[in-house]
C-alpha positions in Angstrom: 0.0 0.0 0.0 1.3 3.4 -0.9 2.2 5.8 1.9 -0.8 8.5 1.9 -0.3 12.1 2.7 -1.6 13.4 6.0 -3.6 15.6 4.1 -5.2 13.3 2.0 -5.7 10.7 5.5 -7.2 13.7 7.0 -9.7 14.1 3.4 -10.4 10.8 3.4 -11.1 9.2 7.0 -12.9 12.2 8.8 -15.4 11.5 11.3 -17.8 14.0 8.9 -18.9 13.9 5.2 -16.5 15.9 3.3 -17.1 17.6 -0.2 -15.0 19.8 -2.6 -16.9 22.1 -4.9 -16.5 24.3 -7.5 -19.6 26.2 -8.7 -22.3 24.0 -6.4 -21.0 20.9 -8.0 -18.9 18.0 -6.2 -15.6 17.9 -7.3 -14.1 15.1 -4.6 -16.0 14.0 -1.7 -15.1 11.0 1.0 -16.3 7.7 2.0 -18.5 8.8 4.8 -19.9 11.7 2.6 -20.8 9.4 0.2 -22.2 6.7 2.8 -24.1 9.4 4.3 -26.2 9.9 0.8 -26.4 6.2 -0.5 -24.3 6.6 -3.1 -20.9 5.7 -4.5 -18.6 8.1 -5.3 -18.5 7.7 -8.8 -22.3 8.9 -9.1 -21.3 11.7 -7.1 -18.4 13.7 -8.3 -19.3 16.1 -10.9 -23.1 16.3 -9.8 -24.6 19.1 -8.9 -25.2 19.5 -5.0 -29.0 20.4 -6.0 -30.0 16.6 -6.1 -29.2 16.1 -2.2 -31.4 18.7 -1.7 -35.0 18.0 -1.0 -36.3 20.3 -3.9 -34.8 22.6 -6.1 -36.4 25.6 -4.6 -34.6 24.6 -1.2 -31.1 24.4 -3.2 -31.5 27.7 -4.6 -33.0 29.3 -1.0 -30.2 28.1 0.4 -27.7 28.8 -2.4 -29.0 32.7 -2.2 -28.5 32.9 1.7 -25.2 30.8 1.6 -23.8 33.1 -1.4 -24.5 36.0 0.8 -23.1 34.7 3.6 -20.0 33.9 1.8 -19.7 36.6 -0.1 -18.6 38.8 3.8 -17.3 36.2 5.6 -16.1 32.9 3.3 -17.7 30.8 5.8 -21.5 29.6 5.9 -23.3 27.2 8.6 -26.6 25.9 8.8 -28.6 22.8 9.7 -30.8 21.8 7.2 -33.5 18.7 6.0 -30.9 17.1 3.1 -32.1 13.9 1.1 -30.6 10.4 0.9 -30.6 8.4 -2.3 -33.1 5.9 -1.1 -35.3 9.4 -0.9 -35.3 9.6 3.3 -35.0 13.6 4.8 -32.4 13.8 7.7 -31.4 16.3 9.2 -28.0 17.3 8.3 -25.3 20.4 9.8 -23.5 21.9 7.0 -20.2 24.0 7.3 -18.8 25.8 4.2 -15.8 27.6 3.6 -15.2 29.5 0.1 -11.5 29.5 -1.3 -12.3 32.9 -3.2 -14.7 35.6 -1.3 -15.4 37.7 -4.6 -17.0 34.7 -5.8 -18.0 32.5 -3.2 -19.3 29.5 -4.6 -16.2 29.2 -7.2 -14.5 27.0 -5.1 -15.7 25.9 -1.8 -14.7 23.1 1.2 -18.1 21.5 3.0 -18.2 19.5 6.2 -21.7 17.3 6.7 -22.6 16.2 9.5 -25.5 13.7 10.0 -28.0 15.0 12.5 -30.4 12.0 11.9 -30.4 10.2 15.2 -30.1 13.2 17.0 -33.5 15.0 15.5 -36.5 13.7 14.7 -37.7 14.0 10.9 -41.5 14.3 10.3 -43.3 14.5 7.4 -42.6 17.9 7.0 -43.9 20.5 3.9 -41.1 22.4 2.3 -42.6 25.9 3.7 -42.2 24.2 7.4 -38.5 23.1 6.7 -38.2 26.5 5.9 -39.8 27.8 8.8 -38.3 25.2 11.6 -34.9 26.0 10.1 -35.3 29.7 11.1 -37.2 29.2 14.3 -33.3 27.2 15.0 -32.0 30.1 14.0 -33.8 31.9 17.0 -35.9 34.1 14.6 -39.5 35.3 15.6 -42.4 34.9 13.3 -41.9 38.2 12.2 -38.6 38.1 11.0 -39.4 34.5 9.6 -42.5 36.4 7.8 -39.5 38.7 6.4 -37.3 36.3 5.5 -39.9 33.8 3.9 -42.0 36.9 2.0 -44.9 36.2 3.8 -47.5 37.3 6.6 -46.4 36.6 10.0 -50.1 35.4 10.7 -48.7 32.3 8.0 -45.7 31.7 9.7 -48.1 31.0 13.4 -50.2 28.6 11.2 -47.2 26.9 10.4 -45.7 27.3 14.1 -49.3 25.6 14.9 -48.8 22.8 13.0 -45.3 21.8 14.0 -46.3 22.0 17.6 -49.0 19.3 16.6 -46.7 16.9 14.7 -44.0 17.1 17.3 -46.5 16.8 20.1 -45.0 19.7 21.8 -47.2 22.0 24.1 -45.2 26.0 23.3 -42.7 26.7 21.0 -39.8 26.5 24.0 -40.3 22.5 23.3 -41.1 22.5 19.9 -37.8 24.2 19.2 -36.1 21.7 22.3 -37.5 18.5 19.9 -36.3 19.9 17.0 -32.9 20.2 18.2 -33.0 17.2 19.7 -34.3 17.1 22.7 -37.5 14.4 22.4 -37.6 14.6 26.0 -38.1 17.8 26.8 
């Protein structure tokens, strides 16, 4: 066996998914990245990022707040409903850091972290991923409202209806069970 670089030991057997991208599309990516998704490597590297996504409208949501993000600071951090090959949601925390800040998604290093055990995944709409992503944020309904383009009287119907499907009683353990807290 050839002697590997500790760089390229490092790549390859971190405890995280790791992905290299240029323009949103894997360039390299590791074993547990790749066993994380369902899929083999080959079938990953030159893909677009978009098809782990959900839908596309969640890639590009994401794509305009990461870019944004990236664009003032080179770094971006979120967690966020991802999909599997086999079509299952998990929850998944991404960290991204952009090689080149005047064009942030040019070249990029992402860590992904599966959040799966850790956090329950409902049936969820892709307005109330949206939604329980910012309420882990810490936003308020209003700002959510803001964010999202729509009435904060919308987001408390949503907020409603996650309370019910997570059988939580206020949104103090809604947002506990959605970080992973079932307990609480």
């Amino acid at each position: 066996m050839r002697e590997q670089s500790p760089e390229l030991i490092a790549f390859e057997y971190a405890p995280v998914g790791l992905a290299v991208a240029r323009h949103r599309s894997i360039e390299r990516c590791n074993d547990r990245f790749c066993h994380m998704f369902g899929y083999r490597r080959k079938q990953l590297e030159g893909q677009s990022l978009s098809f782990l996504y959900p839908s596309t409208h969640e890639f590009e949501a994401t794509g305009n707040l990461g870019f944004q993000q990236m664009r003032a600071t080179g770094l971006y951090d979120d967690e966020r409903i991802m999909k599997r090959r086999d079509g299952e949601l998990f929850w998944c925390r991404v960290r991204g850091q952009s090689l080149q800040l005047e064009s942030p998604f040019a070249h990029t290093v992402w860590s992904f972290a599966d959040l799966a055990e850790k956090r329950p995944t409902s049936v969820l709409s892709a307005r109330e991923r949206e939604v329980v992503k910012l309420l882990l944020d810490g936003k308020t309904s209003k700002e959510i409202a803001r964010d999202l383009a729509i009435s904060p009287r919308t987001v408390d119907n949503h907020r409603a209806r996650l309370l019910e499907k997570f059988k939580a009683k206020n949104a103090t353990e809604l947002i506990a069970r959605l970080a992973g807290f079932p307990h609480i």
